[in-house]
N, C-alpha and C positions, 0 to 999 in steps of 0.2 A: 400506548407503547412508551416506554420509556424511554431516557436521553439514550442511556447504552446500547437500546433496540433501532432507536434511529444512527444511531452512529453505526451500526453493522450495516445499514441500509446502504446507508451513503459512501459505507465503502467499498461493496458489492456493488452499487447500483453507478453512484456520483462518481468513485474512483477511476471510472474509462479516460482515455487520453481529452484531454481540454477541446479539440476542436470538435469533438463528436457534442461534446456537449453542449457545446452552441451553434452548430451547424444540424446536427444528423436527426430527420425525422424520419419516422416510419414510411416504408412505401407498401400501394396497396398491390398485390396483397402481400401481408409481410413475407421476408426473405429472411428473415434470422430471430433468434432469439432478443436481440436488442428493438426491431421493431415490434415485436409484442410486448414488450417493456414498455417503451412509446407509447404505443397505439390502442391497446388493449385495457380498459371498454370504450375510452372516448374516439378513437376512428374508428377500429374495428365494427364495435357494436353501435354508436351511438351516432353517426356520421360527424363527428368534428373536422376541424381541419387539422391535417398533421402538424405537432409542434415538435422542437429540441425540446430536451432539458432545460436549456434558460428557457426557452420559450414558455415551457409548462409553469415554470416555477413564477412567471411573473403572471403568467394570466390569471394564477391563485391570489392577485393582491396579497402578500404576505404582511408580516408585520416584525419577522423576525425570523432571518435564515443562517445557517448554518453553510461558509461554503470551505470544504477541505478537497482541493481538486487538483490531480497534476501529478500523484505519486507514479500514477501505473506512467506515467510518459515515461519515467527515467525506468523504472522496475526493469524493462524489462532490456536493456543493457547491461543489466547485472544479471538475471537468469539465463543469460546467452551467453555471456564472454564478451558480446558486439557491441562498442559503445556510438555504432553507426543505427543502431534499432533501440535510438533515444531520440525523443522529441526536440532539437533543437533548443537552447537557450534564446536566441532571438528570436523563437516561435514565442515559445511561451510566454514572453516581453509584449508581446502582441495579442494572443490569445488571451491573457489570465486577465488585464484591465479590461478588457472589453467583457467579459464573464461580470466581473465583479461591476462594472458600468451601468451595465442591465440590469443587475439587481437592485443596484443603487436609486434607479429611476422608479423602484416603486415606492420608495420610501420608506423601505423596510431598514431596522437596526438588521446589523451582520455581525460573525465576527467569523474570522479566518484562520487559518491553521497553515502552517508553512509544512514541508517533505521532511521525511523522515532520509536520512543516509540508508540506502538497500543493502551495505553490504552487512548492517543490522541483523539481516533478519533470517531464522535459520533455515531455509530452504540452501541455503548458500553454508557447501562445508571445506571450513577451512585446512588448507593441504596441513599444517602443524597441527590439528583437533585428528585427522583424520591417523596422522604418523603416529599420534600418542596412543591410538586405540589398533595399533598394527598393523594398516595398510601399509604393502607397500609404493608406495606414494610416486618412487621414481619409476615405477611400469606405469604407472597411472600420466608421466611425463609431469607432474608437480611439482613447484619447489612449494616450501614450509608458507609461504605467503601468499599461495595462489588459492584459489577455490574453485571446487568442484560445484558446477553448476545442475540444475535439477534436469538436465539433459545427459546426464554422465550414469545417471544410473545405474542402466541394462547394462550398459556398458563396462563400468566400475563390476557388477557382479560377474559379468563372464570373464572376467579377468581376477576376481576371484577364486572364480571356480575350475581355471586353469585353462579356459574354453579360448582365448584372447589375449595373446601375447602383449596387448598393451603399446601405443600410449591412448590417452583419451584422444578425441578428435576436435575437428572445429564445432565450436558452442559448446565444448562440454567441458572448460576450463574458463575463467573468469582470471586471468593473468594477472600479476601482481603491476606491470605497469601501463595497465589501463584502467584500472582504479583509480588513481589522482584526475582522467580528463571524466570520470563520470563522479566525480563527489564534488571538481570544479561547475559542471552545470549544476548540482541541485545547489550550492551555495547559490550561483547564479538566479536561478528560480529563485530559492528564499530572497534573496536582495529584492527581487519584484515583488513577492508578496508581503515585504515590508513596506515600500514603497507603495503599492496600492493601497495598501492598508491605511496607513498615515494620510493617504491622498482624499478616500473615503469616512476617514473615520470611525475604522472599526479595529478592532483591537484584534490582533494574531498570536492563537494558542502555538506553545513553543513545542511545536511536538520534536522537532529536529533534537533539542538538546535533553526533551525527556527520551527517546530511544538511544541516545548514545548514554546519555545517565545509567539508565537501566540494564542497558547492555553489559557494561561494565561490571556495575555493582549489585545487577541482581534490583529485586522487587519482594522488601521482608512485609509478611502478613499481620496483624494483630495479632496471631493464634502461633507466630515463629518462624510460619512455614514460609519458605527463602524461594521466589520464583526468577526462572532466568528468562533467558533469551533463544536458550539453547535448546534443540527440536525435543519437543515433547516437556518443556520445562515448565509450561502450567499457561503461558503469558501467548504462545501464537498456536492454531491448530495444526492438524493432520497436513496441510499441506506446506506451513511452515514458512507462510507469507499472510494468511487473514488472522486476525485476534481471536483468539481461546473468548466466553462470555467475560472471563474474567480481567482479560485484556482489553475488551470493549468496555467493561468498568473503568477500567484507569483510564481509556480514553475518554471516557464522560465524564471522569474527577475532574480532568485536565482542562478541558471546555469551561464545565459548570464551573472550575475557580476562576479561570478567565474573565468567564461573564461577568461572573459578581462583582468580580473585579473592580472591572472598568465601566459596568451601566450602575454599578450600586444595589443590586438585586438581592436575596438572600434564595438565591434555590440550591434544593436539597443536595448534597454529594452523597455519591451509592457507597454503600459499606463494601467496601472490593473482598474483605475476609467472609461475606455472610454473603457474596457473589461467586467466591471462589469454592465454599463449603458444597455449592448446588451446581457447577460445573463440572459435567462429567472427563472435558478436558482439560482441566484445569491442577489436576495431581500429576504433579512433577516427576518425572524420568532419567535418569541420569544414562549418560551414554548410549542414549537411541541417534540413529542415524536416519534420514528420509529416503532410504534408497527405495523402499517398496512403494513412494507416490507416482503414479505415470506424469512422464512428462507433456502428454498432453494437456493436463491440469495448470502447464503455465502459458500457455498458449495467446491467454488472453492480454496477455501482460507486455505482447511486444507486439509496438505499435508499426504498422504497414507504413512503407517509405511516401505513400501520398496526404499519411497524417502531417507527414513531417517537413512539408511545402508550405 
């Protein structure tokens, strides 16, 4: 597997809220899809004994990990509107060194990735994107700075379709001023994971300042071709929060210049035009909207108030 195949992994699999991943082992017999994650083959089939995430990753003796962890804490105070179904900042002050501590002890080289800003990413649509394309925005109860969250959906359409007088309800508006106390905690987070980083000596991929770069200005190809940020723009999928193949490229460009970086390496960067040529979701759309994703599909992303203790 390649960097950009492990990097999907890790952000399917690693991206869960931080405490899970150093506390939560499988129980027997599993209860969820997360302990067959765990557990499956080494409890299930094999009798080990159940481990976390850290737990797993150090009993492999590594010699070189990758840890990017902590996005989905905040994520999902942005796909709700609730900046109360965020992982605290003085959690993750706590949780993330100890994450990173444990790793540390095996004597493996790391390097680290700081959160991306959620309001990035297009799952999340802006009341001003929505007004330009002729919602109307004030049945929907939006001003021009607000966003409609991936729980507005059904809802956005029967008031569409004349069925729903309108306005949205609670979680299904991301209000313009509760934005500043959820972009205050992931500064907060990144400040820790500078701080660990320097404390560890491992060097932290800026992904923060690559998705606001890119957000802005777009992601130009070798071949012309201009990818956004914007749902169905080439660069995030179908559900308008994981990376397109082609966006897991740019995330493994990102890494691998890191690395080279700072350990002196020379490993190879993925041609992201000869990445994006072979991804079926990776051809850019202009003015699609995510209303057909169920919102159960973001479910995962907001973390239970006993993560957050």
């Amino acid at each position: 597997m390649d960097l950009a195949g492990r990097a999907s992994c890790a952000d399917r699999f690693g991206g869960r809220p931080g405490r899970r991943a150093l506390t939560k082992k499988p129980v027997i017999p599993p209860a969820s899809l997360t302990d067959l994650i765990l557990g499956f083959p080494s409890v299930y089939i094999l009798g080990h004994a159940p481990a976390s995430q850290v737990g797993l990753a150090t009993q492999l003796s590594p010699t070189f990990v990758i840890i990017w962890i902590g996005a989905n804490d905040t994520l999902g105070g942005y796909v709700t509107g609730n900046p109360n179904l965020v992982v605290p900042a003085a959690a993750f002050a706590q949780l993330y060194p100890a994450i990173v501590g444990s790793i540390a002890q095996t004597g493996a080289k790391m390097v680290l990735a700081n959160l991306p800003d959620a309001l990035t990413v297009p799952a999340l649509s802006k009341g001003s994107d929505l007004a330009a394309q002729g919602m109307p925005i004030a049945k929907f109860g939006m001003g021009p700075d607000d966003y409609a969250t991936p729980y507005s959906h059904e809802h956005i359409k029967l008031i569409l379709e004349g069925k729903d007088s309108g306005p949205l309800g609670p979680g299904e508006i991301l209000h313009a001023g509760d934005i500043p106390t959820l972009q205050a905690i992931v500064n907060a987070d990144n400040q820790v994971i500078a701080a660990v980083g320097a404390q560890f000596h491992a060097p932290v991929v800026d992904i923060y300042s690559l998705f606001n770069k890119t957000h802005k200005k777009g992601y130009r190809l070798a071949n012309g071709t201009i990818l956004t940020f914007d749902y169905l723009g080439g660069i995030f999928g179908l559900d308008g929060v994981h990376p397109t193949v082609t966006g897991q490229a740019i995330l493994a460009k990102a890494f691998i210049k890191t690395i080279n970086a700072y350990y002196g390496t020379n490993l190879k960067v993925p041609n992201i035009t000869k990445a994006n040529l072979s991804d079926p979701e990776g051809i850019p759309t202009a003015g699609a909207l995510p209303l057909n994703v169920p919102a159960e599909m973001y479910q995962e992303f907001v973390s239970s108030p006993s993560l957050q203790q």
